[in-house]
C-alpha positions in Angstrom: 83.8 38.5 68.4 87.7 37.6 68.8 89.1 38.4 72.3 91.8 40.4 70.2 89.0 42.4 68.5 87.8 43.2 71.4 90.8 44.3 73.7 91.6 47.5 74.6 93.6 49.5 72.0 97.4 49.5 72.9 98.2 52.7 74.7 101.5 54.1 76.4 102.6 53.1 80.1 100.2 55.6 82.6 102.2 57.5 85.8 100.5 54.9 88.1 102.3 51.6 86.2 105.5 53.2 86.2 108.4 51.3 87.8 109.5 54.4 90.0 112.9 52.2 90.4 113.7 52.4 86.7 113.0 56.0 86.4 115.4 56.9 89.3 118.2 55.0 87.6 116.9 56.1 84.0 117.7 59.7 85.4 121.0 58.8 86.5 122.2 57.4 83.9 121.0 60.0 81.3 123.0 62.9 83.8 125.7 60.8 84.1 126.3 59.8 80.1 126.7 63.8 80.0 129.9 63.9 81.7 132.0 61.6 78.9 130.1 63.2 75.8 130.8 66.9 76.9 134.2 65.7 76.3 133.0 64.5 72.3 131.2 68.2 72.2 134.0 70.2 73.1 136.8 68.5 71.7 138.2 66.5 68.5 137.1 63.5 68.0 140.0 61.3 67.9 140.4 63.0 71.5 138.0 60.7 72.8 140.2 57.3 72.6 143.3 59.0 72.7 142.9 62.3 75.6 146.7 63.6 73.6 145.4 63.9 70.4 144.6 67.5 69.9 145.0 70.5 72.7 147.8 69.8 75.1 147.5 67.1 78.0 149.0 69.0 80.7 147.8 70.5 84.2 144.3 69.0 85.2 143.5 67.2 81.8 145.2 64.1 82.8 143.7 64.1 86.4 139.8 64.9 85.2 140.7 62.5 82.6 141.4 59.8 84.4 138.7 60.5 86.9 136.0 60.4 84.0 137.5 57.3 82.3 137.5 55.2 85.8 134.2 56.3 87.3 132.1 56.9 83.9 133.3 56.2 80.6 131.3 53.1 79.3 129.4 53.0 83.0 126.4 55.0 82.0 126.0 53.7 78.2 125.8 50.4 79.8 123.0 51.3 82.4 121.4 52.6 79.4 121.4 49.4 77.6 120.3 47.6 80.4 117.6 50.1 81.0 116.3 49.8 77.2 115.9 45.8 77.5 114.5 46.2 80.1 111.7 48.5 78.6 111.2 46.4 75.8 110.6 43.3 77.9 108.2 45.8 80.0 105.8 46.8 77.0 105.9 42.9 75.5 104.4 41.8 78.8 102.2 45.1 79.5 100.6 44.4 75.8 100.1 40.7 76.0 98.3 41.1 79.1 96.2 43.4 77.3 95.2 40.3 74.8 97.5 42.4 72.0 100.1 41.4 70.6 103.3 43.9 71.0 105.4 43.4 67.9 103.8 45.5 65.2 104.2 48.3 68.2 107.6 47.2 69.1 109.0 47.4 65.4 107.1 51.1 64.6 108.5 52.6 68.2 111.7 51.3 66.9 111.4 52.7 63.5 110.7 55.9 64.5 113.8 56.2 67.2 116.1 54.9 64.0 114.2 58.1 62.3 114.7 60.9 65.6 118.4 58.9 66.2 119.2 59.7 62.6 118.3 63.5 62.5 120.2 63.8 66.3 123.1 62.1 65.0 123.8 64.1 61.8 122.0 67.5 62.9 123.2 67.6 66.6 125.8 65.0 68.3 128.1 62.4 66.3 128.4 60.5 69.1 124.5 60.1 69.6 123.6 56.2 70.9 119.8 56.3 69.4 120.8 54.8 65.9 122.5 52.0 67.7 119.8 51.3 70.5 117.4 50.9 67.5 119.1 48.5 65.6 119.9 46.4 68.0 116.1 46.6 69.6 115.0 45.0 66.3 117.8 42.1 66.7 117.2 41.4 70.3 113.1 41.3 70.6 112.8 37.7 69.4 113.9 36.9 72.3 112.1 38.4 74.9 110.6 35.9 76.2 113.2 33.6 76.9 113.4 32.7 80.5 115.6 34.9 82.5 118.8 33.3 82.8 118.7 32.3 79.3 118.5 36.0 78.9 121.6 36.7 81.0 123.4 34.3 79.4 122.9 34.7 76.2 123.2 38.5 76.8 126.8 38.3 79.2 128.4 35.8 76.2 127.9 38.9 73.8 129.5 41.3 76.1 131.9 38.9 76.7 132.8 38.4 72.8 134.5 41.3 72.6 137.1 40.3 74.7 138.7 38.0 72.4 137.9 40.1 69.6 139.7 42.9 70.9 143.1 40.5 72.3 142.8 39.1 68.9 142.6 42.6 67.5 145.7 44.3 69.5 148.0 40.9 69.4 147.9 40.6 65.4 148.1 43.8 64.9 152.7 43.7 64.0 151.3 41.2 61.3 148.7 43.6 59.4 149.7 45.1 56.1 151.5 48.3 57.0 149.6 50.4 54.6 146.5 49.0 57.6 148.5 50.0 60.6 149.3 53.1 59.2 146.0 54.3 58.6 144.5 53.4 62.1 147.5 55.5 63.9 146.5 58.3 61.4 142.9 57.9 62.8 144.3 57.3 66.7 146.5 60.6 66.4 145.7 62.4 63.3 147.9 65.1 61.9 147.9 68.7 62.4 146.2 69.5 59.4 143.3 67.1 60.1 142.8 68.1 63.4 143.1 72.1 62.5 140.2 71.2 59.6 138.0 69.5 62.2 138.1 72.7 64.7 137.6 74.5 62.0 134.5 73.0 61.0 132.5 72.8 63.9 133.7 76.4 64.7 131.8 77.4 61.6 128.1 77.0 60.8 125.7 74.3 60.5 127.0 73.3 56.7 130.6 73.4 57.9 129.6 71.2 61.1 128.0 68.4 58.9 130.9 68.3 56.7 132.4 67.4 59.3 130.1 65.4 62.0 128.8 63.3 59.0 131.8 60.9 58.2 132.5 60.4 62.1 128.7 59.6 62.5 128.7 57.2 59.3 132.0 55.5 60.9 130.7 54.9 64.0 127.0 53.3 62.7 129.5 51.0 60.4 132.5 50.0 60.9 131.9 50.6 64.7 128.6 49.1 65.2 129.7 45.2 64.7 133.1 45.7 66.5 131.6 46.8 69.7 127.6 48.3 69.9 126.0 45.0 68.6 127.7 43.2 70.7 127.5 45.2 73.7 124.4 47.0 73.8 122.6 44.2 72.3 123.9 41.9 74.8 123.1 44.2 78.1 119.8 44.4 76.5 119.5 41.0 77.0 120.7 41.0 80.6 118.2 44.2 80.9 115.1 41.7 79.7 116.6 39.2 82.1 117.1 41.6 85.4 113.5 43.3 84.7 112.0 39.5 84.7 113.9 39.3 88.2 112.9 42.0 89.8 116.0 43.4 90.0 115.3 46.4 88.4 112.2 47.1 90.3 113.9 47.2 93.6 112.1 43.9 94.7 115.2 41.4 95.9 116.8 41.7 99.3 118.6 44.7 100.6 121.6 41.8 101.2 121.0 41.2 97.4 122.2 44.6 96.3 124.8 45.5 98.7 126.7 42.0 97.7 125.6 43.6 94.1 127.5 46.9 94.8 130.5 45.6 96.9 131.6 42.9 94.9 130.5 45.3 91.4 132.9 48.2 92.0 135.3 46.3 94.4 136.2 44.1 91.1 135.4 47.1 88.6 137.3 50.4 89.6 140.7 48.6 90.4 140.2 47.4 86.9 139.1 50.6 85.0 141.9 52.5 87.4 144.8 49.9 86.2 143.5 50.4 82.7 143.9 54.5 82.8 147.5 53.6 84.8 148.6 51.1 81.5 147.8 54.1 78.8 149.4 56.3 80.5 152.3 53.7 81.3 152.5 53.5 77.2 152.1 57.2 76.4 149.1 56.4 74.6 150.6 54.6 72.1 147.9 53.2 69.7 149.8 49.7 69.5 149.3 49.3 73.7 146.3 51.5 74.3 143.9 51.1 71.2 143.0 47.3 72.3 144.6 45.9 74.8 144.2 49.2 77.1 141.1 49.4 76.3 139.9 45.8 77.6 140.8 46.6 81.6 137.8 49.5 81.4 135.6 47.5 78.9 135.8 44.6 81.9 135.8 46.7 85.2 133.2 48.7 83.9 130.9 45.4 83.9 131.2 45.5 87.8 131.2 49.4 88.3 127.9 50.5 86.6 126.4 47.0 88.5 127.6 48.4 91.5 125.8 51.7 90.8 122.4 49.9 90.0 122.7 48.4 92.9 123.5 51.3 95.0 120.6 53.0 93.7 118.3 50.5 94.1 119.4 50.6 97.5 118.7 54.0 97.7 115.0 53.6 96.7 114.5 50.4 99.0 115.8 52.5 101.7 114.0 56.3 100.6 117.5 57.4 100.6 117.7 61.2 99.6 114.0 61.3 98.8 113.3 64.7 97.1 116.5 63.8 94.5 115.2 60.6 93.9 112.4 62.4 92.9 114.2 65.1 90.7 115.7 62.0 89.3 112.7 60.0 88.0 111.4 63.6 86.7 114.2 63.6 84.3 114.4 60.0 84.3 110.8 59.9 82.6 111.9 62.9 80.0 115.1 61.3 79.0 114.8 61.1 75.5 113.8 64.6 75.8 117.1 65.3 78.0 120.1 63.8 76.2 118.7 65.7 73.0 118.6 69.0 75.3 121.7 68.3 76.1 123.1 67.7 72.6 121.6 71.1 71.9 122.6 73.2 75.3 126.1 71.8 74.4 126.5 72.3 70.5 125.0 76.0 71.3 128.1 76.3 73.6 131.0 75.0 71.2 130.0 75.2 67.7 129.5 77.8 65.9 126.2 78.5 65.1 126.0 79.7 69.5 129.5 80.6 71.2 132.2 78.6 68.9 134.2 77.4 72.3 135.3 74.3 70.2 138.6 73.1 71.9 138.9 76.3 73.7 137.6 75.0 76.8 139.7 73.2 79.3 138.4 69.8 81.3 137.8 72.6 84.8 135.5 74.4 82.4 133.9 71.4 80.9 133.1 69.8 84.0 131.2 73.0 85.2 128.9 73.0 82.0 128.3 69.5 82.9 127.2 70.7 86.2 125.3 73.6 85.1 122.9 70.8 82.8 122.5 68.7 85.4 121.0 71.5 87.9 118.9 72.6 84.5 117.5 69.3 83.9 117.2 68.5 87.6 114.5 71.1 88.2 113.3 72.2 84.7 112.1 67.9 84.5 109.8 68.3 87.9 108.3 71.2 86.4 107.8 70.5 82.8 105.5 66.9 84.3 103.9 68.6 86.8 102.0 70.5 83.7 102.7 67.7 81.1 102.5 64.1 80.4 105.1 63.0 78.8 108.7 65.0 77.7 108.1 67.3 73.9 109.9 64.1 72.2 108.2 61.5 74.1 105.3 63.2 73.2 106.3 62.8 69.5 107.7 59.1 69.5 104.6 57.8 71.4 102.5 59.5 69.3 104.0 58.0 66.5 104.4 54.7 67.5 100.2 54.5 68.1 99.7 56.4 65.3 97.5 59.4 66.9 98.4 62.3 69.0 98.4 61.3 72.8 96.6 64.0 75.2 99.5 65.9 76.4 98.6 68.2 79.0 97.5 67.4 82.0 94.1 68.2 84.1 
């Protein structure tokens, strides 16, 4: 008999090979991804490049504003990424030292978070990530086993691509057919009439919210994807395969390692991400200054800040640094599939209008305190929900369809 006939059938990662690390920073980043996309709940959506388009910029908006675009905007996507790669290269090594080989299971788990990223991103959230994360996880898995820093290479080049693309983008744009320019300020700062059809539509039911939700969504998976979430994501999933392969995700190089990680990160990043809120505002906003070029200073410094937050918290669990959150942490951490959807659904309950209809009626103040209220929510309802469970309800579901049969789901 074949030693692949007579391995052990493929079966998801058990609580004791968990990488208590990547959970932590898992949790993090899935908390911390809620503070910029309350902001694409609760508001238009052209209001997301461009903070003026829409309800008035005035008292606190700017401040919180610039506050979230410095220390989060694009930070906690990218962790994310990172995180993603990082689990694919994790189950590629887990099966083949099983005797299995991975890719059939690879390419169904990825199917069916294409399948659960499609229903969230028309039925819940346009600004859901899933549809993205499983494209590019087909594109990137071929080369998983690449040594490490071919991995980061390959993987920092493709972040790095879009620098040029975008200075290419902003500098030609006085030579594009004017008919061109004048349809991307219409999409930068759309008219009155636009903007009063949007709030009107997600004010109204779920028919009136797809109407609506369904052409942003489609824009972003198209015309989007190639412009900026191939090349990012799919690059910091390459960088993810490469840090897991180093230990670096697993808390396992020097303390001197990661505070050199974290000091030259966001010492480089924030001044970066700061100057690049200070030049939009310097340029009112103005989609010839802001749409490109101010864009690139965050798309940079970001690079160094959310490095210097994986460092920091890896620090944190070399350390035992606030223990019974670190906990807390990989508890929602481990249900984060489960957790951004809740959150899609906690905050479409709040400002469409199938729950409370606060569609640009809520202020950034407010906002932030809804993001506050989640995070407590998930914070303790994650502990509880595993210490009766196995895995999260939709972990449940994608693991059970990625090995084809239920998996035993409570515990004891």
């Amino acid at each position: 008999m074949s030693s692949a006939a007579s391995a052990p059938p493929a079966t998801p990662v058990t609580t004791s090979e968990r990488i208590a690390s990547i959970d932590v920073l898992r949790g993090f980043a899935v908390l911390g991804i809620l503070v910029v996309n309350v902001q694409g709940f609760g508001r238009v959506s052209s209001a997301y490049m461009n903070p003026t388009s829409g309800s008035a910029f005035e008292g606190s908006e700017p401040w919180i504003w610039a506050v979230v675009y410095v220390l989060a905007d694009t930070k906690f996507i990218s962790i994310f990424s990172v995180l993603f790669g990082a689990g694919i290269a994790l189950m590629s090594e887990r099966a083949e030292s099983r005797g299995l080989s991975g890719t059939a299971l690879h390419y169904r788990r990825q199917l069916w978070l294409l399948v659960i990223g499609l229903a969230h991103v028309y039925l819940v959230f346009h600004g859901d990530v899933l549809v993205a994360y499983a494209v590019c996880g087909f594109l990137v898995y071929p080369m998983r086993n690449l040594r490490a820093r071919h991995l980061l290479w390959i993987g920092g080049s493709a972040v790095a691509f879009v620098v040029p693309l975008w200075l290419y983008a902003g500098l030609s744009m006085p030579y594009w057919p004017e008919a061109d320019r004048l349809a991307l300020a219409a999409d930068w700062a759309p008219p009155q009439e636009v903007l009063d059809a949007e709030i009107e539509g997600f004010r109204g039911g779920p028919g009136d919210q797809l109407a609506v939700r369904a052409p942003i969504a489609f824009a972003l998976q198209t015309s989007a994807f190639p412009f900026f979430f191939l090349w990012r994501a799919g690059g910091l999933m390459l960088v993810g395969m490469g840090f897991y392969k180093l230990g670096v995700l697993a808390a396992a190089r020097s303390a001197a390692f990661y505070r050199r990680m974290a000091i030259i990160g966001i010492g480089a990043g924030l001044p970066l991400a700061a100057a690049g809120a200070q030049y939009r505002f310097h340029h009112g906003f103005a989609f010839e200054k802001a749409m490109f070029q101010g864009a690139l200073f965050n798309y940079v410094g970001s690079i160094g800040v959310f490095l210097g937050y994986l460092a920091l918290l890896m620090l944190a669990v070399r350390h035992g640094w606030l223990a019974g959150l670190q906990k807390r942490l990989a508890a929602t951490g481990r249900m984060a599939l489960t957790n951004y959807v809740a959150q899609g659904l906690i905050c479409g309950f709040i400002f469409y209008g199938h729950g409370l209809g606060l569609f640009e009626r809520v202020q950034a103040p407010g906002r932030v305190g809804i993001v506050f209220g989640i995070w407590l929510l998930q914070l303790f309802w994650s502990p509880w929900w595993l210490q009766r469970f196995r895995f999260g309800p939709l972990e449940w579901l994608w693991r059970s369809a990625t090995y084809v049969r239920l998996q035993p789901m409570k515990r004891g």
